[in-house]
BATI-671843 format. One record per atom (N, C-alpha, C, O): residue in one letter; atom name; z, y, x. Coordinates in steps of 0.02 Angstrom, whole numbers, plus 50000, padded with zeros to 5 digits. Example, Ala and Ser with C-alpha at 12.3 -4.5 7.8 and 13.67 -1.06 7.14 Angstrom:
<nodes>
 aa at    up north  east
  A  N 50390 49716 50660
  A CA 50390 49775 50615
  A  C 50390 49835 50660
  A  O 50423 49834 50712
  S  N 50354 49888 50642
  S CA 50357 49947 50684
  S  C 50394 50002 50645
  S  O 50402 50057 50670
</nodes>
This chain:
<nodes>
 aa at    up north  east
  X  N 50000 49942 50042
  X CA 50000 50000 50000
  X  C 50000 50062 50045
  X  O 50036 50062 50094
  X  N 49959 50116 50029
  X CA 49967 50177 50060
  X  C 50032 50217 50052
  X  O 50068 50204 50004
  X  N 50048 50266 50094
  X CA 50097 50298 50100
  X  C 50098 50352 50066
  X  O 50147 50388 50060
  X  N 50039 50363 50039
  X CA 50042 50415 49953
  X  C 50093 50379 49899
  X  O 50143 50402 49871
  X  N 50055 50295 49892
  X CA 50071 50288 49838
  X  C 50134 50240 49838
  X  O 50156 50211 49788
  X  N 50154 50236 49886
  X CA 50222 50215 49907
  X  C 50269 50268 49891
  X  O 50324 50257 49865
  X  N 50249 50318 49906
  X CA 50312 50395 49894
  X  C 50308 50412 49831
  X  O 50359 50430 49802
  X  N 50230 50411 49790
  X CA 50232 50409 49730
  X  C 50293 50372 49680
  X  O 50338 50396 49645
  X  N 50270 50296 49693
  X CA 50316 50248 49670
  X  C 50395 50257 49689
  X  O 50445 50237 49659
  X  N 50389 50290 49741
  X CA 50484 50276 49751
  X  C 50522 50347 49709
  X  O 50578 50353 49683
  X  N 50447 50405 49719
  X CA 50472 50460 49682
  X  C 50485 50443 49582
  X  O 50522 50478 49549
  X  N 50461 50408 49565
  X CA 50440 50389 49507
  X  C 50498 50336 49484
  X  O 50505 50326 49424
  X  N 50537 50305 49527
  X CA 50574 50245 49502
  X  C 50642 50283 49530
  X  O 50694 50253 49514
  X  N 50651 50347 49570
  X CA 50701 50385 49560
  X  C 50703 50419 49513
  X  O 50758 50419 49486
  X  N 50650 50462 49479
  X CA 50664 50494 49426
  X  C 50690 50448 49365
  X  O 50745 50460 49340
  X  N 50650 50397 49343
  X CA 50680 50348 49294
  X  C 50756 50320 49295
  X  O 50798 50324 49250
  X  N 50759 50297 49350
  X CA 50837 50296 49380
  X  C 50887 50366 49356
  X  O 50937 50358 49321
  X  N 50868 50421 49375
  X CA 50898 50484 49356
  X  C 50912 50468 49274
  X  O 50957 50438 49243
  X  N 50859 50499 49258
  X CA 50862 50498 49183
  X  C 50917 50435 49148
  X  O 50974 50448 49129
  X  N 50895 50383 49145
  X CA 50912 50341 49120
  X  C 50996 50351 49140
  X  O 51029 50370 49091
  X  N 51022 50344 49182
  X CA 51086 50358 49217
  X  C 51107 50432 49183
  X  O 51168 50442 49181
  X  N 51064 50482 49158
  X CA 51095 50540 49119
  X  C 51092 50512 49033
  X  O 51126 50540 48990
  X  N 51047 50450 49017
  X CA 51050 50446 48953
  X  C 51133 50408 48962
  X  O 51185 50427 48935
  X  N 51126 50365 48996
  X CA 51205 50325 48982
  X  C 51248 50374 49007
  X  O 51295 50365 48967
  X  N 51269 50425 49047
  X CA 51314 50449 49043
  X  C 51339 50491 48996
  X  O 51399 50500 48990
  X  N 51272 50539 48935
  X CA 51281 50566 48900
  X  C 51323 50525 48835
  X  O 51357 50558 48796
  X  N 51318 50467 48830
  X CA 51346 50427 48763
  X  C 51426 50428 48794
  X  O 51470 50445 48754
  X  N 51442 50411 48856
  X CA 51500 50447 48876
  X  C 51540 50484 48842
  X  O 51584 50469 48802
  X  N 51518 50546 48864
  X CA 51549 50627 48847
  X  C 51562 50616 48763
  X  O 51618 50617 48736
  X  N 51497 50604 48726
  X CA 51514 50621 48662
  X  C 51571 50560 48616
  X  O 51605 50573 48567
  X  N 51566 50494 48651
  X CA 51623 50460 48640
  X  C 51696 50478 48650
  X  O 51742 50465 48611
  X  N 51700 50509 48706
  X CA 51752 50529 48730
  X  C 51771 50601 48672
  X  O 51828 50610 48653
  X  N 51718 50643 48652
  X CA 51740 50703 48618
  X  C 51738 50700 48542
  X  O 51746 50741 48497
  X  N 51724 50641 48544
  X CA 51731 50596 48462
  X  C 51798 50573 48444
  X  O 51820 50555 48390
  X  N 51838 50579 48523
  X CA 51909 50560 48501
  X  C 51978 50588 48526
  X  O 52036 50571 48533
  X  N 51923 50659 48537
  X CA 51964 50710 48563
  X  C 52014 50742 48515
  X  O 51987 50768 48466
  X  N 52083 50746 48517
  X CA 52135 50748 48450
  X  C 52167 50698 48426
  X  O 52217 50704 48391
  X  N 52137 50634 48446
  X CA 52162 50581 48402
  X  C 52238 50531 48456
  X  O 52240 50496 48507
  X  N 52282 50552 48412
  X CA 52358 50505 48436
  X  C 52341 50452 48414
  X  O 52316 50427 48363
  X  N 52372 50427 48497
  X CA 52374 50337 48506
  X  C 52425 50318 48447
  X  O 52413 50278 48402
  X  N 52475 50350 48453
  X CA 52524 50335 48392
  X  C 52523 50340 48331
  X  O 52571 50328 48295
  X  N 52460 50359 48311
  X CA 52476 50334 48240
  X  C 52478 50301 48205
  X  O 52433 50260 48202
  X  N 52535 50299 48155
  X CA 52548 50233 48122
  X  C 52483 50184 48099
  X  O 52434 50220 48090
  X  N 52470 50121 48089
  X CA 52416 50104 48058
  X  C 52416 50107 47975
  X  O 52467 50103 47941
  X  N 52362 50114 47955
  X CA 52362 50124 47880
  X  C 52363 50085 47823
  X  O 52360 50127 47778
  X  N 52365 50021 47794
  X CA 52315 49983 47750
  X  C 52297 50008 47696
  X  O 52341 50004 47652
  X  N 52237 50040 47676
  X CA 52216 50069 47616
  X  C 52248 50009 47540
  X  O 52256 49949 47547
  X  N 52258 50042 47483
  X CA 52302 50001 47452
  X  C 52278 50035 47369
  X  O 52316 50033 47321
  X  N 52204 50064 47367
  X CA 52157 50069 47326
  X  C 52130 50110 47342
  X  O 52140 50135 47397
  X  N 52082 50134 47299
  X CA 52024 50185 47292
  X  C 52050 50278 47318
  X  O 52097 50309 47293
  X  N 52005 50302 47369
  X CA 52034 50375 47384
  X  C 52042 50404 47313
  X  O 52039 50374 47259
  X  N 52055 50469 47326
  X CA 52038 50481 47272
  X  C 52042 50597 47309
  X  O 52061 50625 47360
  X  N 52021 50613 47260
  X CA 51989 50697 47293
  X  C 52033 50744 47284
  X  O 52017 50799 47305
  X  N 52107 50736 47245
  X CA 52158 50764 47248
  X  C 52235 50736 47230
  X  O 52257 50689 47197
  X  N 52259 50781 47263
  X CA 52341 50738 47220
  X  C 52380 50816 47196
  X  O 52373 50876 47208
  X  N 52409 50788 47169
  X CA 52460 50840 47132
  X  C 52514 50868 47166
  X  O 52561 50829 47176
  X  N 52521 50944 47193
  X CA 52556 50965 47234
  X  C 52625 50958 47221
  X  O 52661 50938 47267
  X  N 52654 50974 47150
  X CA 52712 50947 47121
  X  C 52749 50895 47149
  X  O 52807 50899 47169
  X  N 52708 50839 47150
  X CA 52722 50778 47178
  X  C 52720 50741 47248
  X  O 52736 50683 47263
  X  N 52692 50802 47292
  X CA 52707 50780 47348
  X  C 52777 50819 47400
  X  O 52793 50878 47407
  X  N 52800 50769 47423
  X CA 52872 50770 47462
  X  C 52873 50803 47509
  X  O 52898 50858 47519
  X  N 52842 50764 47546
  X CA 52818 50790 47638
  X  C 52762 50767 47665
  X  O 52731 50715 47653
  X  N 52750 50817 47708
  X CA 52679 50802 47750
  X  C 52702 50793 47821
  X  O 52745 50825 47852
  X  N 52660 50740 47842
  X CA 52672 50713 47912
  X  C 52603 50748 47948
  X  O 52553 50730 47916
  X  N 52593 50775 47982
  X CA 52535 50786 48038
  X  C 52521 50730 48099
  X  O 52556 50740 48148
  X  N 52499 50701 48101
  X CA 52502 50633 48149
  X  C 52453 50664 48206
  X  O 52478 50658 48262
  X  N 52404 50688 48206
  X CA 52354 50714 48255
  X  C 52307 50775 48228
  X  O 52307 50806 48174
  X  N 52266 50780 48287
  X CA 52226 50840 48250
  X  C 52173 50815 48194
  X  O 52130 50853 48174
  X  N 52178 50750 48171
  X CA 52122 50710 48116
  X  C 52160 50699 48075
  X  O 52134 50715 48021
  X  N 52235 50672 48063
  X CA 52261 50645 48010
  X  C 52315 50684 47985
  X  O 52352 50717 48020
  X  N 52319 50678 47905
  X CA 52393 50697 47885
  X  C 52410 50635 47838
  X  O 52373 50602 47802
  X  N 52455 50633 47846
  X CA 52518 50582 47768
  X  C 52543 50622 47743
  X  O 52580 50664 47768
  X  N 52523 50613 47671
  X CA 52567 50648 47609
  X  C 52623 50598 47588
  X  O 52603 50549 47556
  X  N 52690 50601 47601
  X CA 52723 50554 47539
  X  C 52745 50600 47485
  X  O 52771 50656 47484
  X  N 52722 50549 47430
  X CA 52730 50572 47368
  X  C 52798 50558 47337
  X  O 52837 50522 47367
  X  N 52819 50593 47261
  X CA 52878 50567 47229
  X  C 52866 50499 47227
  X  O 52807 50483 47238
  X  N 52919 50443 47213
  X CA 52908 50396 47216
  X  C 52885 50347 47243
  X  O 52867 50291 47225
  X  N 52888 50392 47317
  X CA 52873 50339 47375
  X  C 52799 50325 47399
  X  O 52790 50298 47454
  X  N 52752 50342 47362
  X CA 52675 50336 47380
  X  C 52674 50359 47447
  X  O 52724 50373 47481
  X  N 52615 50362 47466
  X CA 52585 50379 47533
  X  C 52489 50388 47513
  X  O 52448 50359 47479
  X  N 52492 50450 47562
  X CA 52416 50465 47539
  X  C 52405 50503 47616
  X  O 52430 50556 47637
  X  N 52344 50444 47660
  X CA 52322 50484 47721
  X  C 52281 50521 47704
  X  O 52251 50507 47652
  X  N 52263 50589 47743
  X CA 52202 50631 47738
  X  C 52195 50619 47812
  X  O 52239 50615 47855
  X  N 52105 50613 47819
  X CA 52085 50577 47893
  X  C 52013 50668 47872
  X  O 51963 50675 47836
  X  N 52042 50702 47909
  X CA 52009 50754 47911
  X  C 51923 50748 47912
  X  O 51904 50690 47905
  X  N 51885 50783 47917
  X CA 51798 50765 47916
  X  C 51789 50788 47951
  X  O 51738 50767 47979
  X  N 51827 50857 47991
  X CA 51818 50875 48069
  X  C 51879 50876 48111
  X  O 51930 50864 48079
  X  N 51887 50888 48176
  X CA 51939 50887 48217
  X  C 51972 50969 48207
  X  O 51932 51015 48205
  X  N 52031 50981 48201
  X CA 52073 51050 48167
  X  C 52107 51036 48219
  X  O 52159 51003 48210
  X  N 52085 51059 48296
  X CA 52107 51104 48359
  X  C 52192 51141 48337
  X  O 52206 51188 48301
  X  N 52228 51102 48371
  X CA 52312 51120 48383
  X  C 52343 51094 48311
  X  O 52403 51096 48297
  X  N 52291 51069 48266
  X CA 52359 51051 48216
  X  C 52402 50975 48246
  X  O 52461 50973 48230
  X  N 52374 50912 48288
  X CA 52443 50890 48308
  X  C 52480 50916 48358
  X  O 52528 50880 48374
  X  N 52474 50966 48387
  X CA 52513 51013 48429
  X  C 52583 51043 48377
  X  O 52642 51030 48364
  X  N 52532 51087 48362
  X CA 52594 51132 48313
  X  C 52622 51098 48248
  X  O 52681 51103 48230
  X  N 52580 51065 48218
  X CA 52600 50994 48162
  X  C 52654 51058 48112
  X  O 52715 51050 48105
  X  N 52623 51107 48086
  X CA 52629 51166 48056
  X  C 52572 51194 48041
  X  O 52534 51223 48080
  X  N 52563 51181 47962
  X CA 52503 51215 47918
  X  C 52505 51225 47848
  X  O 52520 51182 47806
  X  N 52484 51306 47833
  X CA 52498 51281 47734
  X  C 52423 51309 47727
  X  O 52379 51317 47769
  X  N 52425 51323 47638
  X CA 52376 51295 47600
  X  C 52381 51348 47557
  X  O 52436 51376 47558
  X  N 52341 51368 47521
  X CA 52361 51406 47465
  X  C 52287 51386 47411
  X  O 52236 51374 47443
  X  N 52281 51383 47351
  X CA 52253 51354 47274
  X  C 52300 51383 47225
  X  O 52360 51397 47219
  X  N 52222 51385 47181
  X CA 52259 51418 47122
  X  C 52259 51360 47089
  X  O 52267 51376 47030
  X  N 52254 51279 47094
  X CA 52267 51254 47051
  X  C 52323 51223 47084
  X  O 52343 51226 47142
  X  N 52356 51173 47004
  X CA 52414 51120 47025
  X  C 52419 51076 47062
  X  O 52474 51052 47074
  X  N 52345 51044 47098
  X CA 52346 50994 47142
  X  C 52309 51023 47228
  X  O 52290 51082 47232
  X  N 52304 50988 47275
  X CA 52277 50981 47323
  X  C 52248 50937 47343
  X  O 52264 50879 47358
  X  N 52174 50981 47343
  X CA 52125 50906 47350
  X  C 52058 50926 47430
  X  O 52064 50966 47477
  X  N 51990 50869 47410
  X CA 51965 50897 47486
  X  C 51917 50940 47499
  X  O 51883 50937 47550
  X  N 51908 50990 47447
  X CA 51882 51042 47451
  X  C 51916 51104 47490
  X  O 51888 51152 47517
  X  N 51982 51088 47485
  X CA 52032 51159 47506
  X  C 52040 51148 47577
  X  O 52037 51096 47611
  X  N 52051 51197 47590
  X CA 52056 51236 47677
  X  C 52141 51225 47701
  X  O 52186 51244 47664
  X  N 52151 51200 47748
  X CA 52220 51186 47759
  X  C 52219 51258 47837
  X  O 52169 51271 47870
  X  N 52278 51285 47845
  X CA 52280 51345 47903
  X  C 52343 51332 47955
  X  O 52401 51350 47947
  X  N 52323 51308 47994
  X CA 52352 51302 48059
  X  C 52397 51351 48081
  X  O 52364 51402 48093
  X  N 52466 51362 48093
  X CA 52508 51406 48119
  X  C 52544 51377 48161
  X  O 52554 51316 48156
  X  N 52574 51423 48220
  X CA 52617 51408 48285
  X  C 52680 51405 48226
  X  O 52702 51431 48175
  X  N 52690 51341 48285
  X CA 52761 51314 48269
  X  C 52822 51320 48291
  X  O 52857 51269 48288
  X  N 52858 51397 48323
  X CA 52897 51394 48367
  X  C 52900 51454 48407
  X  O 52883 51496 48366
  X  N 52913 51488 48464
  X CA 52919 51532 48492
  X  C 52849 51572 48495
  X  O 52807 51545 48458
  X  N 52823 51632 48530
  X CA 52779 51666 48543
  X  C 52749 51691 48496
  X  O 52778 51688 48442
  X  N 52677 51727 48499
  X CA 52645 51745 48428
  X  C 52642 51685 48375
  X  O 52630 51626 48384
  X  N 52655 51714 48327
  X CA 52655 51691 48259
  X  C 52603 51728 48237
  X  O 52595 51788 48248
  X  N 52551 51675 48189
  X CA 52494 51690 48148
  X  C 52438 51640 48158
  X  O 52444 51605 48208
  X  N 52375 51627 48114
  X CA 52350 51573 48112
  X  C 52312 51575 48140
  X  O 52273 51623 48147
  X  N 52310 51511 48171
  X CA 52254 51499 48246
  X  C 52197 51462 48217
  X  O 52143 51472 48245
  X  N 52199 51422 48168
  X CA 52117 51376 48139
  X  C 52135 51365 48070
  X  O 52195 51365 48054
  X  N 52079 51354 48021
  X CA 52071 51341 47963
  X  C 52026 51279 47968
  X  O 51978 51290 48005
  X  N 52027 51229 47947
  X CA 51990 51158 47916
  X  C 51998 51133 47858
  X  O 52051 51129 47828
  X  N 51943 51116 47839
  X CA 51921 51067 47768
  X  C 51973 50984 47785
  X  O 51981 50945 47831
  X  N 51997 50994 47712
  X CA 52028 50916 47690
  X  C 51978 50854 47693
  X  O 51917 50860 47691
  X  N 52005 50809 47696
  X CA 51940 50749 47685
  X  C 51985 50714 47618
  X  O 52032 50747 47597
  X  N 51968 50646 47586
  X CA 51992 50614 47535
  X  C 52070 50614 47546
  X  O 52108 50633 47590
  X  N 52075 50591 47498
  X CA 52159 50558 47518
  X  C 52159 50499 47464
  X  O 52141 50494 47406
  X  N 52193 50446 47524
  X CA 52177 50371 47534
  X  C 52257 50325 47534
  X  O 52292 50307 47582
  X  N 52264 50318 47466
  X CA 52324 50280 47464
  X  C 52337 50240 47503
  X  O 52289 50214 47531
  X  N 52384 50225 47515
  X CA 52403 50181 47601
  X  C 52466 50155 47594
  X  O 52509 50178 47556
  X  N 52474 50092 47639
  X CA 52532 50051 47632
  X  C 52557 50071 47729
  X  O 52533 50033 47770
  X  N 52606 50135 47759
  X CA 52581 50129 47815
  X  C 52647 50084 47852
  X  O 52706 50077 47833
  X  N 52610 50057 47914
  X CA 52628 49992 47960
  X  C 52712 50045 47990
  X  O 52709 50091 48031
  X  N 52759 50026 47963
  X CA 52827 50045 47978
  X  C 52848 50008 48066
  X  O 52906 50011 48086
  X  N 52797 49977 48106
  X CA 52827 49984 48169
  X  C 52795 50039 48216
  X  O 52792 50031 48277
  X  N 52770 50096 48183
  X CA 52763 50180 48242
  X  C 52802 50221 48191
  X  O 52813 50280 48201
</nodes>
């Protein structure tokens, strides 16, 4: 083989090499930022029927913030209802401090939940995010 097409070829099976080595590293990054927010600790869930698109504010107890994706509602009477967010809401498992405001009686996943510092320094709201369903749940009591 000539020494054109020798340099050709080696130039040609480096570039492919390149590339290909930027396609797999790119699935990388976005795996990794697919699970950017998300606590190892959170409890596990077993769904325990059908979501459903609101619950009744009346009736819920307390809210758990588990990460920047999830919240637990427990309800009167002991229910449990995860909300597994539809985007990542930046510092809410940090500050795990956020309200809500609706003019109706329930909270469902249309409404905007608002992120506030939890604790010393400026006070005032740092992010607003959309609810996702809320998903009755039986959750795993060893986290």
């Amino acid at each position: 083989m000539s020494a054109l097409k020798t340099a050709t070829l080696s130039t040609f099976a480096a570039a492919a090499a390149f590339l290909l080595g930027a396609c797999a590293s790119a699935s990388g990054p976005s795996a990794a930022a697919a699970n950017r927010g998300r606590a190892a600790n959170v409890p596990a869930a077993t769904p325990i029927g059908k979501a459903v698109t609101c619950i009744p504010i009346a009736q819920i107890r307390e809210s758990r913030v588990r990460d920047d994706w999830t919240i637990d509602f427990r309800m009167s009477g002991g229910n449990w209802y995860r909300n597994t967010l539809p985007n990542r809401c930046s510092s809410l498992g940090f500050e795990r401090n956020f309200s809500y405001s609706t003019s109706l009686p329930q909270l469902c996943n249309v409404d905007i939940i608002t992120v506030f510092v939890n604790g010393g320094g400026p006070r005032g709201p740092l992010n607003s995010c959309g609810l996702g369903q809320f998903q009755p749940v039986e959750l795993d009591k060893t986290k």
